[in-house]
C-alpha positions as CSV (number, residue, x, y, z in Angstrom):
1,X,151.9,84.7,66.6
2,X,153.8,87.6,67.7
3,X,154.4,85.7,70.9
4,X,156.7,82.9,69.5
5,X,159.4,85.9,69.8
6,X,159.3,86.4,72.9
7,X,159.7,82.4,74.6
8,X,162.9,80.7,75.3
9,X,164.0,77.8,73.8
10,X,162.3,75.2,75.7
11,X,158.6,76.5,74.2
12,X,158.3,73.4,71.2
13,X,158.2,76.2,68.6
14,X,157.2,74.2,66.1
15,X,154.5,72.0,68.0
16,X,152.9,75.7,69.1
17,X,153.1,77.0,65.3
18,X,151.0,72.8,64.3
19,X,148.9,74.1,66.8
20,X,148.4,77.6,66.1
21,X,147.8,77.4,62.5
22,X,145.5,74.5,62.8
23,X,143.6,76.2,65.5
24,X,143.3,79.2,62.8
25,X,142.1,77.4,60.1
26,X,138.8,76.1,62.2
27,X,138.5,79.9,63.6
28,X,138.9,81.1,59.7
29,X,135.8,79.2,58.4
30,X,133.5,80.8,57.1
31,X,130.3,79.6,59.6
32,X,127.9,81.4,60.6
33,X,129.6,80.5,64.0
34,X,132.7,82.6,63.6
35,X,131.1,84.8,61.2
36,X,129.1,85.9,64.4
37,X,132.2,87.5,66.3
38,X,134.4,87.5,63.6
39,X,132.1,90.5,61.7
40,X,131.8,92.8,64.8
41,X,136.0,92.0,65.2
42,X,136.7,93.7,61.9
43,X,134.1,96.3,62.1
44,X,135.6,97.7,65.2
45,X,139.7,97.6,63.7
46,X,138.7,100.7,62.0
47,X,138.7,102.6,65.4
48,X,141.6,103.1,66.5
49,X,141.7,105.1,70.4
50,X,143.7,107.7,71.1
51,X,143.5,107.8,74.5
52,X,143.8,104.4,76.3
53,X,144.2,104.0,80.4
54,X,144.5,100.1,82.0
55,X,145.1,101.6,85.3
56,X,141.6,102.2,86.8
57,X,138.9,99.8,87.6
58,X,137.0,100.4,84.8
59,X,139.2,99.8,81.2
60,X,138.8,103.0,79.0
61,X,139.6,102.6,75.7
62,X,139.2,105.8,73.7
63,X,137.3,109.2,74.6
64,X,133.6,110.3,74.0
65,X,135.4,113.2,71.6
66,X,137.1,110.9,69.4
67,X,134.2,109.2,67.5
68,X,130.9,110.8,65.8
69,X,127.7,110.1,67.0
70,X,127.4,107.9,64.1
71,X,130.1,106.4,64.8
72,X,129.2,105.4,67.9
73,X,126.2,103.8,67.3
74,X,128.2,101.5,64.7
75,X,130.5,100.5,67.8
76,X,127.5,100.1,70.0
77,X,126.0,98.0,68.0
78,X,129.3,95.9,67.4
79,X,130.0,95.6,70.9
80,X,126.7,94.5,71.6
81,X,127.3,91.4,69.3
82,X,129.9,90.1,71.7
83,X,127.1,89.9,74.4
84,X,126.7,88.4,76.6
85,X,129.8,90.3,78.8
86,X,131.3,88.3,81.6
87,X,134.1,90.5,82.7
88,X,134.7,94.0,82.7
89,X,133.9,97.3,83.4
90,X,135.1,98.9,80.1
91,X,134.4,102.3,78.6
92,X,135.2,102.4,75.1
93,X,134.5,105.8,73.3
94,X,132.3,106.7,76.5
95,X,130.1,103.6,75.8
96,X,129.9,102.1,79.8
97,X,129.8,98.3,79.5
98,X,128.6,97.1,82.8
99,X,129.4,93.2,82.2
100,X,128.2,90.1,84.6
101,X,130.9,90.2,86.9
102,X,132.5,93.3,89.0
103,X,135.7,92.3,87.9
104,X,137.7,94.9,89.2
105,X,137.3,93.7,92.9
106,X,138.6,90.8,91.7
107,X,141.6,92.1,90.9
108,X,141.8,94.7,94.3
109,X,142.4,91.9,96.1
110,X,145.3,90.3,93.5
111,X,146.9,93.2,93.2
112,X,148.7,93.4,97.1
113,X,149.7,89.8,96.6
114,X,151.4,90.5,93.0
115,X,154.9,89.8,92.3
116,X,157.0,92.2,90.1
117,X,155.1,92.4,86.6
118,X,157.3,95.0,85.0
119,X,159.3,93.2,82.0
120,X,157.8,90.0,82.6
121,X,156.6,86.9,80.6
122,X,152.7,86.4,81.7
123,X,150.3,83.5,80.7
124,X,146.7,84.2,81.9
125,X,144.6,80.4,81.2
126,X,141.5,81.1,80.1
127,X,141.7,84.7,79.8
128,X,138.0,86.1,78.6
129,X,137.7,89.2,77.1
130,X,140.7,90.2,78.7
131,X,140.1,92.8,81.3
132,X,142.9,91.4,83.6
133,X,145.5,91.2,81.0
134,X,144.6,95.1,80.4
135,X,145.3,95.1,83.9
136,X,148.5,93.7,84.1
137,X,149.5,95.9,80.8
138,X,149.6,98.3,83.1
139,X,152.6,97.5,84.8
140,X,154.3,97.4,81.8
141,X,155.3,93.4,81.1
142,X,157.2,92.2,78.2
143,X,154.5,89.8,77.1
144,X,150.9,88.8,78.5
145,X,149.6,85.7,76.6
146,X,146.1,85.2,77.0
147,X,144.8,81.3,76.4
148,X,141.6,81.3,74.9
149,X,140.1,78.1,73.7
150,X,136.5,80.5,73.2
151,X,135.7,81.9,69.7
152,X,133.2,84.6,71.3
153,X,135.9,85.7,74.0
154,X,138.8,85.4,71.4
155,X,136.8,87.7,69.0
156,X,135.8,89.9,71.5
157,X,139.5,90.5,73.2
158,X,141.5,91.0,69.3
159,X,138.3,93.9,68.7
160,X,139.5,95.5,72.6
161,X,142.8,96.0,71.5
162,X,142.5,96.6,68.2
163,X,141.2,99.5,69.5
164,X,143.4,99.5,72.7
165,X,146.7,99.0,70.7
166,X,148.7,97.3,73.6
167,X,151.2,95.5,71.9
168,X,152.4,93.6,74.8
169,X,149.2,91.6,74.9
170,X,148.4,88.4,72.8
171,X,146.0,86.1,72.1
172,X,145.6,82.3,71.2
173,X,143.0,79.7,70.8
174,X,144.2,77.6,73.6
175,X,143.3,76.0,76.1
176,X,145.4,75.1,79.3
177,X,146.2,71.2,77.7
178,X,148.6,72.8,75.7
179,X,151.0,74.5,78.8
180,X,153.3,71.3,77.9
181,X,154.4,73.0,74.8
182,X,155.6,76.7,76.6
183,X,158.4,74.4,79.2
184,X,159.7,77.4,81.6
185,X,158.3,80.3,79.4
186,X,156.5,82.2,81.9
187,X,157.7,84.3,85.0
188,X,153.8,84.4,86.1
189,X,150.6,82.3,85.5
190,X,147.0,83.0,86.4
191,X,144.6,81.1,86.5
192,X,141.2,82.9,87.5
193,X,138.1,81.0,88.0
194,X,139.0,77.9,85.6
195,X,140.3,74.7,87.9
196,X,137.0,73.9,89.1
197,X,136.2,72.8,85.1
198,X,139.6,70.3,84.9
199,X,138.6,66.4,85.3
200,X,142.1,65.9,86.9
201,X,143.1,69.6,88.8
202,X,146.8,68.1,90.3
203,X,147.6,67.7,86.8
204,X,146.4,71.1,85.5
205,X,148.9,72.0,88.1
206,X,151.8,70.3,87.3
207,X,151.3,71.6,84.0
208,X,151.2,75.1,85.3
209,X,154.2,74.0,87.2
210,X,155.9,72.7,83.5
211,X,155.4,76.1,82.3
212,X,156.6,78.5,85.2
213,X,160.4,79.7,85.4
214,X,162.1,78.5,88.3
215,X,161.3,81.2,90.8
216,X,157.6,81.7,88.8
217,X,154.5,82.7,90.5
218,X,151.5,81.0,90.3
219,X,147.6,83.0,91.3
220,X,144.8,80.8,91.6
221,X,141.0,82.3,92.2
222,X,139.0,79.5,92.0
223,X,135.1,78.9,93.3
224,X,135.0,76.9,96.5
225,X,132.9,75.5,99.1
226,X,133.2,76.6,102.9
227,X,135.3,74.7,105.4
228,X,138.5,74.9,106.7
229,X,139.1,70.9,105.9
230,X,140.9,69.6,103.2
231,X,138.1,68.6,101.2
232,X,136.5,69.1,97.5
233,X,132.8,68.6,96.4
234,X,132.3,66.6,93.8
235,X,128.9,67.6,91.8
236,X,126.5,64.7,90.0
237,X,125.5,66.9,86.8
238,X,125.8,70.5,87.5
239,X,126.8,72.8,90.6
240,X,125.5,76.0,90.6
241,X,123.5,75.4,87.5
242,X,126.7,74.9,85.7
243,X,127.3,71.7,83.8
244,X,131.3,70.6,83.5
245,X,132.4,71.3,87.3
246,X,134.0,68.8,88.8
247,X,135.8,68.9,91.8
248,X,134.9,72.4,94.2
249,X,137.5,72.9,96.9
250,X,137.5,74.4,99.7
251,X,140.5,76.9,100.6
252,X,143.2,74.1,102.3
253,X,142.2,71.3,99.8
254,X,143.3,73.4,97.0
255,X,146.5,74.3,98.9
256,X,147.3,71.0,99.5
257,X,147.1,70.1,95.4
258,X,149.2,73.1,94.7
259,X,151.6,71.6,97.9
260,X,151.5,68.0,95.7
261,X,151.6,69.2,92.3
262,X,155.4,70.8,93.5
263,X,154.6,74.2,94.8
264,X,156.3,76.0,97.7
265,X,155.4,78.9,99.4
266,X,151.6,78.3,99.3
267,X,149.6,80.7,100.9
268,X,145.7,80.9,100.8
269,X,145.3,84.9,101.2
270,X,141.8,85.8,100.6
271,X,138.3,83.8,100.8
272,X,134.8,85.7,100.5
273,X,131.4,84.5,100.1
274,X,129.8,85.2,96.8
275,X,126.9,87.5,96.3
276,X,124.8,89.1,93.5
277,X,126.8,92.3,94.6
278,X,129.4,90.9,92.7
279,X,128.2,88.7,89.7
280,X,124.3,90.0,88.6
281,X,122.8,90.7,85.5
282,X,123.4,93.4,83.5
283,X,121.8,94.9,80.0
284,X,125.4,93.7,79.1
285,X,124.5,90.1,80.5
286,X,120.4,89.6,80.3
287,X,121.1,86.2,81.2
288,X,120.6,84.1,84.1
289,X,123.4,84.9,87.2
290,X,124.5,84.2,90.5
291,X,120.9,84.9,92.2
292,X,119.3,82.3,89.8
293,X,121.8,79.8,91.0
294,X,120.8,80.1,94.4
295,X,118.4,78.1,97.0
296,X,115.7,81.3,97.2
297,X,114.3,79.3,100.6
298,X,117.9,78.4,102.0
299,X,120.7,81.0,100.5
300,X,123.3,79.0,101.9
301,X,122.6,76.3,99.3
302,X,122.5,76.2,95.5
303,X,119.3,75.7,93.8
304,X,120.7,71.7,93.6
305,X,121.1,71.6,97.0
306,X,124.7,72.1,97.6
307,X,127.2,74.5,99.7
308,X,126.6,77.7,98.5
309,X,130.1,78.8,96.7
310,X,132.5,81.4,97.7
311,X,136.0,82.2,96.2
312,X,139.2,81.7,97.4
313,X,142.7,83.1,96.2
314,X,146.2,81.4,96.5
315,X,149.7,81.8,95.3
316,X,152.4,79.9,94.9
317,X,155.6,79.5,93.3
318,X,157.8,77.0,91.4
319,X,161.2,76.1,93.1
320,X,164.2,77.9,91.8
């Protein structure tokens, strides 16, 4: 919990510490479960990378000279456990992963929209693997806390930098619910791709909101439906062809929650249409994707029958 050192006062220290170590002792079992990720995670601690650069598209950890062949079938094979791979691309040792989404575009159209990163206090919600916090390591922050409620992505981001060695990034087993124990801790949030899964979004906001510094910066991606009305799609059992989605905005309804939750400064500053160009399967993701989700006779409609989704972006901030 290298972390705690690095929060004001506010943060309920010893609520977080309750929660971390309980959170560790369910992760620690030893389950086949956590065994799964938990096994490849140690395997790969004993590879340290040499060479490490977070400031291209694709994450390189490490160099094809640094590692035996032999070696790099053992981290091959580890890496592989951690399939399938949402996020990326990485290259670790020369070994390209190719993962489900083309994250880097993602964060192309972030990054002209970014505030100041450099000695900053950063939460991302729902973090992943971790290929944006790798990103945002490279503007040098003070901290980049990564909530991570997911053993498999947990697992899979501690083996990345064990290998990566960035020690301004950190990692904990939890989820956004717990943003009311870090009161004004963090000088930006991000939250990418997760407020379409929250039963009650305005509140996953305020909570955001709780957390922030005055003068903090919120960035929101979040899956939408077209429309320029303030309005949100609420799915029966799946949208998509993904269960636990509840409320699917469109650009100016998720503005005007941000605007309610206590925002300012709200500015909606990039929708786009989604396409297998940018989330497809991969022999790092062999499962279904975004072209399995889709209507084949009508594209403009998933395969239950509603809007097609694309992604918007907006920022906001909390009052000084």
């Amino acid at each position: 919990m290298k972390y705690l050192s690095f929060l004001p006062d506010s943060a309920h220290a010893d609520a977080i510490i309750r929660e971390h170590t309980k959170r560790q002792e369910w992760v620690n079992q030893d389950k086949k479960g956590f065994l799964r990720y938990r096994n490849p995670y140690l395997q790969l601690t004993h590879f340290p990378a040499a060479d490490v650069d977070c400031n291209g598209d694709t994450i390189t950890i490490g160099q094809p000279g640094e590692i035996t062949d032999h070696e790099r079938l053992q981290i091959t094979e580890n890496l592989k456990a951690f399939m399938p791979w949402r996020k990326g691309p990485f290259s670790v040792f020369g070994i390209d992963i190719d993962a489900e989404w083309r994250s880097e575009r993602k964060w192309q159209r972030v990054l002209p929209e970014l505030p100041n990163l450099t000695g900053k206090v950063i939460a991302d919600i729902g973090c992943n693997n971790g290929y944006y916090m790798f990103r945002m390591a490279a503007s040098n922050p003070r901290l980049v806390l990564g909530f991570e409620p997911s053993v498999q992505h947990y697992y899979c981001f501690k083996a990345l930098n064990a290998m990566a060695g960035k020690s301004e990034l950190d990692i904990d087993l939890l989820g956004i619910e717990h943003l009311n124990l870090f009161e004004t801790c963090f000088d930006v949030v991000f939250l990418m791709g997760i407020i379409y899964h929250r039963p009650s979004p305005i509140d996953t906001l305020r909570d955001i909101l709780f957390s922030l510094k005055p003068g903090g910066t919120l960035i929101v991606e979040s899956q939408a439906i077209p429309g320029d009305d303030p309005f949100a799609l609420f799915p029966d059992e799946t949208y998509a062809k993904v269960p636990g989605t509840y409320f699917v905005p469109t650009g100016s309804c998720l503005c005007n929650w941000m605007k309610k939750a206590g925002f300012t400064d709200i500015n909606l500053f990039w929708t786009h249409p989604m396409s297998a160009r940018e989330q497809r399967q991969t022999d790092w993701m062999t499962f279904e994707s975004f072209s399995d989700y889709i209507d084949p006779a009508n594209p403009q409609c998933t395969v239950e029958g509603y809007p097609a989704p694309c992604r918007v972006f907006v920022k906001g901030r909390k009052k000084m």
